[in-house]
C-alpha distance (Angstrom), angle and dihedral (degrees) to the residues before:
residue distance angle dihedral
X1 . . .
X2 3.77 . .
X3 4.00 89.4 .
X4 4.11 88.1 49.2
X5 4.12 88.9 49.0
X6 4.14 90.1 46.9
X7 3.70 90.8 52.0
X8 3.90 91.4 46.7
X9 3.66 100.9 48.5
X10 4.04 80.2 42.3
X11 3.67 84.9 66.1
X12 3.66 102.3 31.8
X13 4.25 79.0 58.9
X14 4.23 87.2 53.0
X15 3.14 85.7 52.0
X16 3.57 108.3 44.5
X17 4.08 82.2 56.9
X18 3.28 91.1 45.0
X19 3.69 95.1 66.2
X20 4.04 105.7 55.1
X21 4.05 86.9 44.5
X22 3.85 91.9 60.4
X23 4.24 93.0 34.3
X24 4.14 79.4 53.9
X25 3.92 90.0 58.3
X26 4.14 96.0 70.6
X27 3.63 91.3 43.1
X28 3.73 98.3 51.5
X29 3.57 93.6 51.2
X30 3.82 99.2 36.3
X31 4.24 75.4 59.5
X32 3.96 92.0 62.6
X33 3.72 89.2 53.6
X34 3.64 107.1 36.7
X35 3.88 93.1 119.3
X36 3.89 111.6 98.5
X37 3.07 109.0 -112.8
X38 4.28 111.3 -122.0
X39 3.61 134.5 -87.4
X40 3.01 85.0 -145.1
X41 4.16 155.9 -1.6
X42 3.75 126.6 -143.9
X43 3.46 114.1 -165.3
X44 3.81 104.4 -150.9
X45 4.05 119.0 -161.9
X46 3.99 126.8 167.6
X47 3.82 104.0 -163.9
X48 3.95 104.1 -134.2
X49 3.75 98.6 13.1
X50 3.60 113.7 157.4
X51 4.18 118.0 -151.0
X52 3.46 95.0 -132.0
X53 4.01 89.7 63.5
X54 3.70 85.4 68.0
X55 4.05 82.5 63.6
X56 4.00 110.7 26.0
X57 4.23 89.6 55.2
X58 3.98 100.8 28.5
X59 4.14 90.8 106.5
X60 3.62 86.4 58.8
X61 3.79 99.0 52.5
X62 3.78 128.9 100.1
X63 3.41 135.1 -138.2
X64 3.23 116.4 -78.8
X65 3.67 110.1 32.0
X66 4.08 131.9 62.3
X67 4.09 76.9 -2.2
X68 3.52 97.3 61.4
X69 3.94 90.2 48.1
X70 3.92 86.5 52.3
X71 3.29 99.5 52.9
X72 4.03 80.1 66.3
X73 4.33 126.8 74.9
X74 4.04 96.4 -53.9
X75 3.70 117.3 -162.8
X76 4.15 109.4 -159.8
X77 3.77 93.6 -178.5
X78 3.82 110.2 56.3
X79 3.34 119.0 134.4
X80 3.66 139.1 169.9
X81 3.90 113.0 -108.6
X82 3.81 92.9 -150.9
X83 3.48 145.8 78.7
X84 3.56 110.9 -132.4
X85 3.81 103.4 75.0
X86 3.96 105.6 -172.4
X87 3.61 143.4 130.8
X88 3.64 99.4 -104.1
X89 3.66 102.3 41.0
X90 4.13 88.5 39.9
X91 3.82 87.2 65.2
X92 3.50 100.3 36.0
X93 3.70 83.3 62.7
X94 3.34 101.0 42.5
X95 3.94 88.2 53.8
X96 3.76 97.8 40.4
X97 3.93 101.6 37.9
X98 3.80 82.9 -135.7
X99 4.19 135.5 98.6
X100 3.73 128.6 -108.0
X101 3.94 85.4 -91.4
X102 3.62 94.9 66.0
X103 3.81 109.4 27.9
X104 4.02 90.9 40.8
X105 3.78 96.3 -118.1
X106 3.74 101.6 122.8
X107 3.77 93.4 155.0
X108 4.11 145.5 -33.5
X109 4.18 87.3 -74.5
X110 3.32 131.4 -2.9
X111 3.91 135.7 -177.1
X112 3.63 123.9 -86.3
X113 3.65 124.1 -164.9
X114 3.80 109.0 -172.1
X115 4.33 84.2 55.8
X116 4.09 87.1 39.7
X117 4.27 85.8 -135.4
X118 3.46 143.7 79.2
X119 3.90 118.5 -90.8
X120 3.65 131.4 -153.8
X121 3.58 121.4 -121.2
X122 3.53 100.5 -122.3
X123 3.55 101.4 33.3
X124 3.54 123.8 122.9
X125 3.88 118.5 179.1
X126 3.87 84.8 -172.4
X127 4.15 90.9 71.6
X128 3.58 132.8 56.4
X129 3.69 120.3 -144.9
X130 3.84 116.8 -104.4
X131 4.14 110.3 -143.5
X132 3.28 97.3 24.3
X133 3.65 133.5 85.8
X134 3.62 98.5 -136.7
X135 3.62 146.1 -13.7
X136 3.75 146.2 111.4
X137 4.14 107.1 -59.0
X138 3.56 120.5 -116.1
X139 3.84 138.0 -143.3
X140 3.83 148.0 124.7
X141 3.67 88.6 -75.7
X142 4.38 93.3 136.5
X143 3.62 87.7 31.1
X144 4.06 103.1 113.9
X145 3.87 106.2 170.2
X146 3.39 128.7 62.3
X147 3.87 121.6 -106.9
X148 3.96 136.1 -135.9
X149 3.55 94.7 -105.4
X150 3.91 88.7 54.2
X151 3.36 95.6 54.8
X152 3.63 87.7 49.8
X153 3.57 89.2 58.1
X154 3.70 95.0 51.1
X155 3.92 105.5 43.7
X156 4.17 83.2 54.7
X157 4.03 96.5 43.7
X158 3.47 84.1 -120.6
X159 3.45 112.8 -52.9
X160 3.85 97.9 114.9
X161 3.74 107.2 85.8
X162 3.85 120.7 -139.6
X163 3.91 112.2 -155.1
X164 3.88 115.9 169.2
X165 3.71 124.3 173.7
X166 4.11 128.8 -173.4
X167 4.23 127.7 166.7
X168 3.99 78.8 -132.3
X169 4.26 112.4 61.8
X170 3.63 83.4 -142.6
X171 3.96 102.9 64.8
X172 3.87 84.9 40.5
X173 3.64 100.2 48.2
X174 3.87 100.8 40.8
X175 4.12 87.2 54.6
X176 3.47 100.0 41.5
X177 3.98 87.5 60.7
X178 3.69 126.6 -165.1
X179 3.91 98.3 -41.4
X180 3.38 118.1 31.5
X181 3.73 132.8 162.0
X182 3.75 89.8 -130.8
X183 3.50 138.5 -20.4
X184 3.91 126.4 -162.9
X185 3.60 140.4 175.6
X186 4.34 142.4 167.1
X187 3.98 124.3 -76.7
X188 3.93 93.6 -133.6
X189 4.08 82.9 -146.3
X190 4.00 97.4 52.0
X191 4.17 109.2 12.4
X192 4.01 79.7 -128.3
X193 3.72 99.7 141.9
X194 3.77 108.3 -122.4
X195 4.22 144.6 -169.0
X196 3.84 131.4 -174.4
X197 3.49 129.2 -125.3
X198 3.97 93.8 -94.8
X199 3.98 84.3 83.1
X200 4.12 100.5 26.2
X201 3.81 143.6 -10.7
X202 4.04 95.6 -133.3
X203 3.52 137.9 20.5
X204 3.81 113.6 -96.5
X205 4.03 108.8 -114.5
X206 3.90 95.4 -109.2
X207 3.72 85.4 58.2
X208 3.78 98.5 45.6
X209 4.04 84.4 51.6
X210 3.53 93.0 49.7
X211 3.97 88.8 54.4
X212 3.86 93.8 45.1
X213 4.04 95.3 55.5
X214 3.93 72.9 60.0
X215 4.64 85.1 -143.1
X216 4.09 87.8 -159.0
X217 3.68 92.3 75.8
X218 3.96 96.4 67.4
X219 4.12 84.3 70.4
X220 3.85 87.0 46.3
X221 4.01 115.5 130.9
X222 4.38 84.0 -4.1
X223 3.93 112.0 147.6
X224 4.18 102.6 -133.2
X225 3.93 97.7 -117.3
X226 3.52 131.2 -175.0
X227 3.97 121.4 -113.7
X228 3.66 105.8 -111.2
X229 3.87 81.1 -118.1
X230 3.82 92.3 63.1
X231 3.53 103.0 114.2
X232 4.19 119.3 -117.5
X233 4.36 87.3 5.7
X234 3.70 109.5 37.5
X235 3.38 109.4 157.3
X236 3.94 98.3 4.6
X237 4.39 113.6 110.1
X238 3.17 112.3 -109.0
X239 3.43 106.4 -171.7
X240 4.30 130.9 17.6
X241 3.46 121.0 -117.3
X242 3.49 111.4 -91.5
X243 3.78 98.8 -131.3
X244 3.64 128.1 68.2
X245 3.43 121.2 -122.6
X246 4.10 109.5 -91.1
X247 4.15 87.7 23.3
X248 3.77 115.0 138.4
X249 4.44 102.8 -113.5
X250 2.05 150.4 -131.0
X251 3.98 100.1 34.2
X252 3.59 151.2 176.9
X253 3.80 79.5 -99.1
X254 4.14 100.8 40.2
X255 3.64 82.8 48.6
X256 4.26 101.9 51.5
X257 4.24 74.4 39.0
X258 3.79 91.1 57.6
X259 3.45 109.2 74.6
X260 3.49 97.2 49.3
X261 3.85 85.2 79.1
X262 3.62 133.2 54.4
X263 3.70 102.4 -111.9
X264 4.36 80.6 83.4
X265 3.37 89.7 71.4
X266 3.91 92.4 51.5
X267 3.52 97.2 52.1
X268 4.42 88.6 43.2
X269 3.86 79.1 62.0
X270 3.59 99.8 47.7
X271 3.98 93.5 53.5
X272 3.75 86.2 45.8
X273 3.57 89.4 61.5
X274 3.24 92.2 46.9
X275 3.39 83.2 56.2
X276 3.30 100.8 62.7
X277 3.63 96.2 41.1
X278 4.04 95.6 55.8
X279 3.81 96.1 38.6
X280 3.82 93.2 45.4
X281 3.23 88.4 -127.5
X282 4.00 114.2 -164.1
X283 3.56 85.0 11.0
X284 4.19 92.7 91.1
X285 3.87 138.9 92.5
X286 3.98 94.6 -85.5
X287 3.76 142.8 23.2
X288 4.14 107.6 -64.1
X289 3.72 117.2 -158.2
X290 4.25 120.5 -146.1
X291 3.67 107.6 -164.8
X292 3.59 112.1 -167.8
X293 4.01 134.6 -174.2
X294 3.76 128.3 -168.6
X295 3.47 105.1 -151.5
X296 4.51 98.4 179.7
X297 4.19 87.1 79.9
X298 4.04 83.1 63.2
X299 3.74 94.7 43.8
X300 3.80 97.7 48.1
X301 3.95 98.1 32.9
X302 4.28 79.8 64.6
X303 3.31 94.0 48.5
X304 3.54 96.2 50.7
X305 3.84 125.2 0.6
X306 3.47 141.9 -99.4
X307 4.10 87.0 -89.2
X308 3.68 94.2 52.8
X309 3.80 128.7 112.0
X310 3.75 88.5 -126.4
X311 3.62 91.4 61.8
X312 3.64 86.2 42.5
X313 3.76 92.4 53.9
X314 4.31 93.9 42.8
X315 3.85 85.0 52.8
X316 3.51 92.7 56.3
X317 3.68 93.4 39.2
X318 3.27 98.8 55.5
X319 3.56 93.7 43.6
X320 4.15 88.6 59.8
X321 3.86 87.0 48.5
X322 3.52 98.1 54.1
X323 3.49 95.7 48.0
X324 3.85 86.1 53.8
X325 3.84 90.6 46.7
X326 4.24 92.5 53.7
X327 3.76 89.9 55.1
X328 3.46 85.0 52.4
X329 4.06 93.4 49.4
X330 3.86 80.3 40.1
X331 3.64 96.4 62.7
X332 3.77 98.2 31.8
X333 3.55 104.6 46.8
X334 4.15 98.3 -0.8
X335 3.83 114.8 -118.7
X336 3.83 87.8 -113.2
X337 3.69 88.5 77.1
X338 4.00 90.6 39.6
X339 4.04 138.7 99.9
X340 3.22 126.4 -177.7
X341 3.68 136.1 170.2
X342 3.66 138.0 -167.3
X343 3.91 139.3 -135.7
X344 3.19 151.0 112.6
X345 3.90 149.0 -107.3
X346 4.11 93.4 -134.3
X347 3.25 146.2 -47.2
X348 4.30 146.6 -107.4
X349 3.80 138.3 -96.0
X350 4.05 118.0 -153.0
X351 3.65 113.8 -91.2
X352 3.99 109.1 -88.7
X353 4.06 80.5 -106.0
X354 3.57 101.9 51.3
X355 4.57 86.8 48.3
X356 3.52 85.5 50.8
X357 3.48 95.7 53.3
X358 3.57 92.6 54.0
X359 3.76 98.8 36.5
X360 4.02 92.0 -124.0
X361 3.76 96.6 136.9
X362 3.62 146.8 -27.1
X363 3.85 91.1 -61.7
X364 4.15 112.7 -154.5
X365 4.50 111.0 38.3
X366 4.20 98.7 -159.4
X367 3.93 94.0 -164.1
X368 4.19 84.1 -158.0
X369 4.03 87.6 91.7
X370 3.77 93.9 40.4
X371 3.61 93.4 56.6
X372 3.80 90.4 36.4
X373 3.58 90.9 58.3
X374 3.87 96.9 45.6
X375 4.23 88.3 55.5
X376 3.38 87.8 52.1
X377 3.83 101.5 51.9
X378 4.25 84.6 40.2
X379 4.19 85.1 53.6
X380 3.77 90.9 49.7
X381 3.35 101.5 46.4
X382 3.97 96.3 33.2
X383 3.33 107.7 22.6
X384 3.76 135.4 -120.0
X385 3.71 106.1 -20.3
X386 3.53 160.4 132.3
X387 3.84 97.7 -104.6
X388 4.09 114.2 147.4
X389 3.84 114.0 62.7
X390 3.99 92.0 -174.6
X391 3.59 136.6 12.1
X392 3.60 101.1 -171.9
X393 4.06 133.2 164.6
X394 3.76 101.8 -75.5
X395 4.19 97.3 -4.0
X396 3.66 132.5 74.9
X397 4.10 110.1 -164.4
X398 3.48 110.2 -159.5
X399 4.10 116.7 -144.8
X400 3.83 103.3 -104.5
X401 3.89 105.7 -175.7
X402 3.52 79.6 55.2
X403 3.45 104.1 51.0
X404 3.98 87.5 46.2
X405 3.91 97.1 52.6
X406 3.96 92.1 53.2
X407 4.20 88.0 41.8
X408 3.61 92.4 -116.2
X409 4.01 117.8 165.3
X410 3.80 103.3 -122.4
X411 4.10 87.3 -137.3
X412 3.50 94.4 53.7
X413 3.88 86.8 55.8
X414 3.43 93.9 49.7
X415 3.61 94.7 45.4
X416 3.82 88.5 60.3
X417 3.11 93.3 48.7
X418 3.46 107.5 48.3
X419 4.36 81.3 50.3
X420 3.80 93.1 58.5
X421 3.67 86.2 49.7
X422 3.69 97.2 52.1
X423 3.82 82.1 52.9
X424 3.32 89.8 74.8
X425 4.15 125.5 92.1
X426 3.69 93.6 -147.5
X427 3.74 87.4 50.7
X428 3.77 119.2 87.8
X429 4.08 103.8 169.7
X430 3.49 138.7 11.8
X431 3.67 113.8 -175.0
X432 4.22 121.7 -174.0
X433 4.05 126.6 -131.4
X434 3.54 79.9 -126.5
X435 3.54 99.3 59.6
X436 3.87 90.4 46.1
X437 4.01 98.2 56.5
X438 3.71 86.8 37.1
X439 3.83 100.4 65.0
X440 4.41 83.2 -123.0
X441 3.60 95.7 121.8
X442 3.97 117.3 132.3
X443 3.96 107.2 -101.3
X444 3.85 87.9 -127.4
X445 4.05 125.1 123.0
X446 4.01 89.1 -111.3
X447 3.76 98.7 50.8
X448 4.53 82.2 44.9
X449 3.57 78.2 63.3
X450 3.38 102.9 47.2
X451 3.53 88.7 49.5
X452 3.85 93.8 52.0
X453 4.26 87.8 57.3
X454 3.82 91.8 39.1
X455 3.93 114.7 104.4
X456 3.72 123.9 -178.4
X457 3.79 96.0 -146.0
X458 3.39 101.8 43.8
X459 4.07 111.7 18.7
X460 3.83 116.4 99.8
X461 3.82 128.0 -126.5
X462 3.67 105.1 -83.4
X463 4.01 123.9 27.2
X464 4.25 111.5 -159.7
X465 3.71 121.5 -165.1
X466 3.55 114.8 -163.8
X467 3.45 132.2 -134.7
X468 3.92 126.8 -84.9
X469 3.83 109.6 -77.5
X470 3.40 87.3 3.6
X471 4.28 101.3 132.8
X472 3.91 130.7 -169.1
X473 3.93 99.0 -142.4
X474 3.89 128.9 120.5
X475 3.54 98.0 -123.9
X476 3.42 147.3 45.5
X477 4.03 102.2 -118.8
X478 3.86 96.4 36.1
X479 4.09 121.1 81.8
X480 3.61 150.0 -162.0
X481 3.53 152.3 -166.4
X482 4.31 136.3 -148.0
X483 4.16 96.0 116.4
X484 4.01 127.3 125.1
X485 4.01 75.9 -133.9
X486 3.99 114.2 120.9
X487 3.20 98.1 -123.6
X488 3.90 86.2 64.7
X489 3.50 89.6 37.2
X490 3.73 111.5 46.0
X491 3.95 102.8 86.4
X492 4.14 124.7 146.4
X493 3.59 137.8 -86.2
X494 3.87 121.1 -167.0
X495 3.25 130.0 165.2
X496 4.09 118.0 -166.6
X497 3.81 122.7 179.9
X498 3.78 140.9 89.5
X499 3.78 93.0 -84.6
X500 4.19 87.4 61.5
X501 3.66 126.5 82.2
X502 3.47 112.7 -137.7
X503 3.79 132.4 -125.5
X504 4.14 138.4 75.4
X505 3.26 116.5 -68.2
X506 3.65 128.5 -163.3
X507 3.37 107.3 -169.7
X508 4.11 114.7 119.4
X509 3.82 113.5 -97.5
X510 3.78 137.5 164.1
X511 3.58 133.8 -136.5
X512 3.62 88.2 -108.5
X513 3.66 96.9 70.1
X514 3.85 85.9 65.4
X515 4.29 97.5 88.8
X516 3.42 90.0 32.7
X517 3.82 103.6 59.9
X518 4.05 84.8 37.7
X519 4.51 86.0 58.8
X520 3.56 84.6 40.6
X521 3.66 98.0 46.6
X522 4.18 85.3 52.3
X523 3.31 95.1 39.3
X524 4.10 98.1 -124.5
X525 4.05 125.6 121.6
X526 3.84 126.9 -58.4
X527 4.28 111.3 -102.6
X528 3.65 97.8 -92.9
X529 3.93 106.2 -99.8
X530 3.95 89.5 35.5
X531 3.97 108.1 165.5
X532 4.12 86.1 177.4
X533 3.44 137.7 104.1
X534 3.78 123.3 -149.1
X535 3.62 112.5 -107.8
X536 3.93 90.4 -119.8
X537 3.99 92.4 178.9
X538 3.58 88.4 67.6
X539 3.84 97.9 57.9
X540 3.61 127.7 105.5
């Protein structure tokens, strides 16, 4: 009896311990996720937005705008860890957490043999647009990984809307992803904002009234002048309006004029607010997710240069109209139920002139006597001949058929090639298809790179890299971007919310840790081809 009564009250004790330990399980993961999870996301990207604007124009900011967003988790080393530094594949990344050779994106066109042209990366002859009277449709047709906002989508069956809006249909398209809510971006020949029918067979009314108050025509016959903060020209005009007095505006050419100045990026705002306003969002079952890109930064940073007082002016512009567009979000939605993070697609080299000047490279790269040079080596070592399908921005496509009717090995024609390249000064790397299917790539951080740009289904034969400071434009005082270099590389990453520690942190990051930490942050799955890590040390 005693030993039956010791073996009970032994168990009674197991189980008394038993209890607390299992009680203890709830709380300790109900800890992990004590952070409220959003209202809602916005998604912020500034196409051609240089880190070091975050620095040069900070005195001259206000309260509200890129200082609010600092006063979040700031990353001052993120760089892209690929080569092809364009709009299209800058957002596809930033959407996918994945390179162009995963999520398809290997630049804003790219060669395709089987059609015998180039193709766009959001075109879709399949679609029509809706809004527009006529025009090429548009959709995620090349996109092949999965984005943020669709995973969004999925872990809520649905109920999380995705809206993303761009002046370019690129920016908009890549970050909307494959199943977005709604997706909108500018008619270049009216500023209507427009969709196709991949997303929608009409306009929704809000839309359609947005378009009919025709929003252009408030910038209509306005001089673009400096802020009287713009450092070296406050005040002063920089450029004349760009319609004559008594000219019918806005049009078709007010309107390609238009984002070329910072007032685009003011009115991309306003309809994004009006976004949130008619599709309630934040205001729904489930986190909703606004990803917006400003496209004018890209426009003007072309035109001018990242040392220009344009860019200068647009940086504090856009600064002012952010700030303006949070109070918005603040009394819409309130900024207590808000995230919002910031990057962007690439960056900007000095204008040829401007290198030149201050004898940091060869300045201007005129592709005419790359290419000239690679026939020339083909003709010698082939003969006469029809040999290069494409010469494209960062591709060369070699003519196959031909190659195979005269029994030449496709590597040995890329091998020449890629030699008469590597002749060139402006040229600083030429790397082979071979060599990338082949595993024979250089183990060197620009051929990594390469490698991260380079897809199998869709890259050409021959991939060139120029040299630093080295710029495709046709001018001296214009610029561009596409280069592994860091000053196309280096863009921001900010995230701002509750679920974000604050404070600068230095430790090296890429833009495609961005969707990742945001899916980690929620707790729902990685976008499909995700390369990213979440940036752990920034969550609470």
């Amino acid at each position: 009896m005693r030993k039956r009564l010791a073996i009970c009250l032994f168990i009674c004790s197991l189980a008394a311990l038993w209890v607390p330990i299992r009680a203890a399980a709830p709380q300790a993961a109900g800890s992990a996720t004590s952070i409220r999870k959003p209202k809602l996301i916005i998604m912020l990207v500034i196409d051609q937005f240089r880190y070091d604007y975050l620095l040069r124009f900070r005195p001259e900011f206000v309260q509200g705008g890129f200082n609010l967003l600092l006063g979040g988790a700031n990353f001052v080393d993120c760089r892209y860890d690929y080569a092809t530094t364009a709009t299209c594949p800058g957002h596809a990344t930033l959407a996918t957490g994945a390179y162009g050779n995963l999520n398809g994106i290997i630049g804003n066109d790219w060669y395709e043999p089987a059609l015998h042209k180039e193709v766009y990366c959001a075109a879709d002859p399949g679609v029509q647009l809706v809004g527009a009277p006529s025009g090429t449709g548009m959709s995620p047709h090349y996109l092949t990984a999965s984005t943020f906002g669709d995973e969004l989508r999925l872990a809520s069956g649905l109920k999380s809307r995705v809206v993303s809006i761009s002046w370019k249909d690129r920016a908009a398209i890549m970050l909307g992803g494959h199943m977005p809510s709604a997706v909108y971006w500018a008619d270049p020949r009216t500023a209507h904002f427009i969709t196709s029918t991949y997303y929608t067979s009409a306009l929704p009314y809000w839309v359609k009234v947005f378009n009919a108050h025709d929003p252009a025509k408030e910038y209509c016959g306005e001089p673009w002048r400096a802020l009287p903060e713009t450092p070296g020209v406050g005040g002063k005009i920089l450029h004349p309006a760009a319609t004559a007095p008594g000219e019918p505006c806005p049009s078709p050419k007010f309107s390609v004029h238009l984002p070329s100045t910072p007032f685009a990026n003011e009115m991309e705002l306003k309809f994004a607010e009006a976004a949130i306003l008619n599709d309630r969002l934040g205001h729904g079952p489930a986190t909703d997710l606004l990803a917006i890109s400003l496209s004018a930064n890209d426009y003007i940073g072309h035109g001018y240069g990242p040392y220009s007082p344009e860019v200068a002016d647009a940086t504090l512009r856009t600064d002012r109209y952010l700030a303006a567009f949070f109070r918005r979000v603040d009394e819409l939605v309130g900024l207590d139920n808000v995230w919002i993070t910031l990057s962007a697609d690439h960056g900007v080299a000095p204008t040829p002139a401007f290198i030149l000047e201050h004898h940091l490279g060869p300045g201007r790269l005129d592709p005419k006597p790359v290419k000239e040079a690679i026939e020339q080596a083909l003709a010698k070592t082939f003969g006469p001949g029809n040999w290069i399908a494409d010469f494209g921005e960062f591709y060369i496509n070699l003519n196959h058929p031909a190659l195979k009717e005269h029994h030449i090995s496709v590597a040995h024609a890329e091998e020449v090639v890629a030699e008469a390249a590597m002749s060139a000064p402006t040229i600083r790397a030429a790397y082979t298809r071979t060599q990338f299917l082949n595993g024979q790539l250089p183990n060197t951080p620009l051929a990594r790179k390469a490698a991260n740009s380079y897809n199998p289904t869709r890259s050409g034969d021959v991939f060139l890299i120029p040299q630093p400071f080295a710029v495709i434009t046709g001018g001296m005082t214009g610029t561009s971007h596409g280069t592994p270099w860091n000053y196309d590389a280096q863009v921001p990453l900010v995230f701002w919310g509750k679920a974000f520690k604050p404070g600068t942190y230095t430790t090296p990051v890429q833009p495609i840790n961005l969707a990742s930490t945001l899916a980690a942050a929620l707790g729902i799955t990685q976008p499909s081809a995700a390369q990213g890590k979440p940036l752990s040390q920034i969550l609470k």
